[in-house]
C-alpha positions in Angstrom: 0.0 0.0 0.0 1.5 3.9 -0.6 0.8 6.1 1.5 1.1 9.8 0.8 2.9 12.5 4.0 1.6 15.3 2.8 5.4 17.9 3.5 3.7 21.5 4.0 7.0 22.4 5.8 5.3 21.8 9.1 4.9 18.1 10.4 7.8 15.9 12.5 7.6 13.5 9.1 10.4 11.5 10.3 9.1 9.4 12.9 5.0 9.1 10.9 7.7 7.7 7.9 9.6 5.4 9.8 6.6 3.6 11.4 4.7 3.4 7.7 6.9 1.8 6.8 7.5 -0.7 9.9 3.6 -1.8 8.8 5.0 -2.7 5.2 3.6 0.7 3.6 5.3 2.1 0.4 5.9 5.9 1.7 5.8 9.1 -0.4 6.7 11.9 1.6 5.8 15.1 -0.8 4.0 18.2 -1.4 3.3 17.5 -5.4 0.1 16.9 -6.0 0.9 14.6 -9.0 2.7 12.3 -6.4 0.1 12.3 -4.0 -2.5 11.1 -6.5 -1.1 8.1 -6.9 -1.2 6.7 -3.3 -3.7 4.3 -1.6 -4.3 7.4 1.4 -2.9 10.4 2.4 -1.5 11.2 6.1 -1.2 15.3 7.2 1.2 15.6 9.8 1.5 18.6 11.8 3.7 20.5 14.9 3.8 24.3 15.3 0.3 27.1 15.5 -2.3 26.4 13.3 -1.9 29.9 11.7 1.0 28.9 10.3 -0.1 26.2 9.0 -3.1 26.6 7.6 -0.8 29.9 5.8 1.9 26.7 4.5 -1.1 25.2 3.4 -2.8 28.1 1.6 0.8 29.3 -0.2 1.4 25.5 -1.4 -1.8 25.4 -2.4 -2.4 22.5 -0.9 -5.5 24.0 1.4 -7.5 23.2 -2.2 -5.7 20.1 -3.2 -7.4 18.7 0.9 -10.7 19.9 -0.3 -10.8 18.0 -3.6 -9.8 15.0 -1.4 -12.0 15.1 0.8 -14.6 15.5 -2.1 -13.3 12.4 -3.6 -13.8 10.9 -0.5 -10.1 9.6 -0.5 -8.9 8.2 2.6 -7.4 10.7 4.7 -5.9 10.9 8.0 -4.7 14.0 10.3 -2.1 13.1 13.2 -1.9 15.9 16.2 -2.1 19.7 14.5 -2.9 17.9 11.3 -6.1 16.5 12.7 -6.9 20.0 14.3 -6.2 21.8 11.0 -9.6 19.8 10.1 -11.9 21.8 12.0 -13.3 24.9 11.3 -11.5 27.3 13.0 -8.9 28.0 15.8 -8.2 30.4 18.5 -4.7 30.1 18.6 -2.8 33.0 18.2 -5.1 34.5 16.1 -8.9 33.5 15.0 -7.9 31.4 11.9 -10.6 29.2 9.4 -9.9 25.7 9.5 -10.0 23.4 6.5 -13.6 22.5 7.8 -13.4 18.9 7.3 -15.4 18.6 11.1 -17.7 20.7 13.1 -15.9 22.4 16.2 -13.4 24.8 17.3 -9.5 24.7 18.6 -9.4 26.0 22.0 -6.5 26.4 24.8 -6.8 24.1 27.7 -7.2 26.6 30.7 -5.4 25.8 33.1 -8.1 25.8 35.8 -10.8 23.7 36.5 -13.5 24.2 39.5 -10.9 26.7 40.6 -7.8 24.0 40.9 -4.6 24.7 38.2 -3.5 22.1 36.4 -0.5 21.5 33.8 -0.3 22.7 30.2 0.1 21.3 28.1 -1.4 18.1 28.1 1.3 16.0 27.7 2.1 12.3 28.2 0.0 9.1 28.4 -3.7 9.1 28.8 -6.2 6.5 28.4 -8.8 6.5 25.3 -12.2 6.1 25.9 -13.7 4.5 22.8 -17.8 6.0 22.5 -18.3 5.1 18.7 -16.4 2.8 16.5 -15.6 3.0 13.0 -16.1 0.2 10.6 -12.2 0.0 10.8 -12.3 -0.4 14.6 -13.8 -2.8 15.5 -11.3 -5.8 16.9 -10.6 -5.3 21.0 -6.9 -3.0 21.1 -4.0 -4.5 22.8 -2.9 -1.6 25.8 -5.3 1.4 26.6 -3.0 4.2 26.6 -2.0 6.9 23.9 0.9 9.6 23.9 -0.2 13.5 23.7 1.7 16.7 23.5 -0.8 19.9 22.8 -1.9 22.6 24.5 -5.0 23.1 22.1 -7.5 20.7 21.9 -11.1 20.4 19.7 -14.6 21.6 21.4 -17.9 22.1 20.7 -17.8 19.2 18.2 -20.6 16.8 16.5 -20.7 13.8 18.9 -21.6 11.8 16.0 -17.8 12.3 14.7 -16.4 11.4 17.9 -14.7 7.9 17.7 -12.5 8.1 21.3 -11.8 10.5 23.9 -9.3 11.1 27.3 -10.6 12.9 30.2 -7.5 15.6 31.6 -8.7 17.2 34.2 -12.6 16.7 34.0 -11.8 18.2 30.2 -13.1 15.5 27.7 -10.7 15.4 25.0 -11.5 14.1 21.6 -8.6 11.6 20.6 -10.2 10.0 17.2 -12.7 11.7 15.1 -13.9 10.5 12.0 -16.4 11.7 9.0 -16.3 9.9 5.9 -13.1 8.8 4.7 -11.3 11.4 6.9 -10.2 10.7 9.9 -8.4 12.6 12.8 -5.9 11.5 16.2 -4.9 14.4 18.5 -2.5 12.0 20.4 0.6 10.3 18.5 0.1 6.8 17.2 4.0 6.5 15.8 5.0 7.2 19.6 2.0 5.7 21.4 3.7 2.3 22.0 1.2 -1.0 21.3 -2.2 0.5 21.1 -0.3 3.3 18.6 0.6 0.7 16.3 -2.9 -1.3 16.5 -4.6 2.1 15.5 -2.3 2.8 12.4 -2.6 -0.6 11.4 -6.5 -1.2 11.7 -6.9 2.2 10.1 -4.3 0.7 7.0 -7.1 -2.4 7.3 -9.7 0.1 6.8 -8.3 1.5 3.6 -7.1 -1.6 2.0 -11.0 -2.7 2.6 -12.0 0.4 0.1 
């Protein structure tokens, strides 16, 4: 199977690459839309603000090339700020539109919560809470814990595209959304140990099934 890394100058492509290809995946890593045509599913990566991204996106182009995917209904998936860039908007920074892909916003954790701090970012290993499985999910997964890094986080989504979640801090975190052929994990599947691996491989199930 190829799999497409969409490189928009802002994703850690390295490690998403390197674990592609551990689950026997033929791995373009490119920003030429010619290239990415010809693969099986597309991965967008992401680490920085979502204003800069979304502007790496918009100058490459790419922005449109997403939308005509996701018209296509071409398997898609969004890792950390790349599954964030699929809302349809963001606070960070700036107010920023988001590709619009799912219905919600990205807001900053606040730091409080019934008037006690607590740490951000979120970062480290939380347990997902699976509320709504996806054709491609439906075997039992092998550990219960996921790896997350961000300090932004998706609210006021449609429950109906909520596939997992973690709690931090009575704060109910979406971990997996999915609508259609796209699909979205805040936490890091490539560094998420056993259940990391399950999830990138059931999802490569899911697309090889299409």
């Amino acid at each position: 199977m190829k799999i497409g890394v969409i490189d928009y100058g802002m994703g850690n492509l390295f490690s998403v690459e390197q674990a592609l290809k551990r689950l026997g995946c033929e791995v373009l890593v490119t920003a030429d839309e010619n290239e990415l045509d010809t693969a099986d599913a597309l991965l967008l990566p992401g680490v920085g603000a979502f204003p800069d991204a979304m502007k790496c996106l918009a100058e490459t182009k790419l922005d449109c090339y997403l939308q005509k995917v996701k018209t296509e209904n071409r398997p898609l998936l969004g890792i950390c700020l790349g599954m964030q860039l699929l809302f349809e908007e963001s606070e960070e920074v700036a107010p920023t539109k988001g590709l619009g892909f799912f219905k919600g916003s990205i807001q900053r954790f606040s730091g409080m919560n019934e008037g006690k701090a607590y740490r951000v970012p979120h970062m480290g290993w939380n347990e997902l809470i699976v509320t709504n499985r996806p054709i491609w999910l439906q075997d039992e997964a092998p550990a219960k814990h996921v790896y997350f890094v961000h300090s932004f986080y998706a609210a006021e989504i449609d429950e109906m595209e909520l596939v997992a979640y973690a709690d931090y801090r009575g704060i109910k975190v979406p971990g997996i959304v999915a609508n259609g052929s796209v699909t979205g994990m805040q936490f890091h599947p490539e560094k998420s140990g056993a259940l990391g691996v399950y999830l990138l491989e059931q999802w490569l199930k899911g697309v090889a099934s299409c």
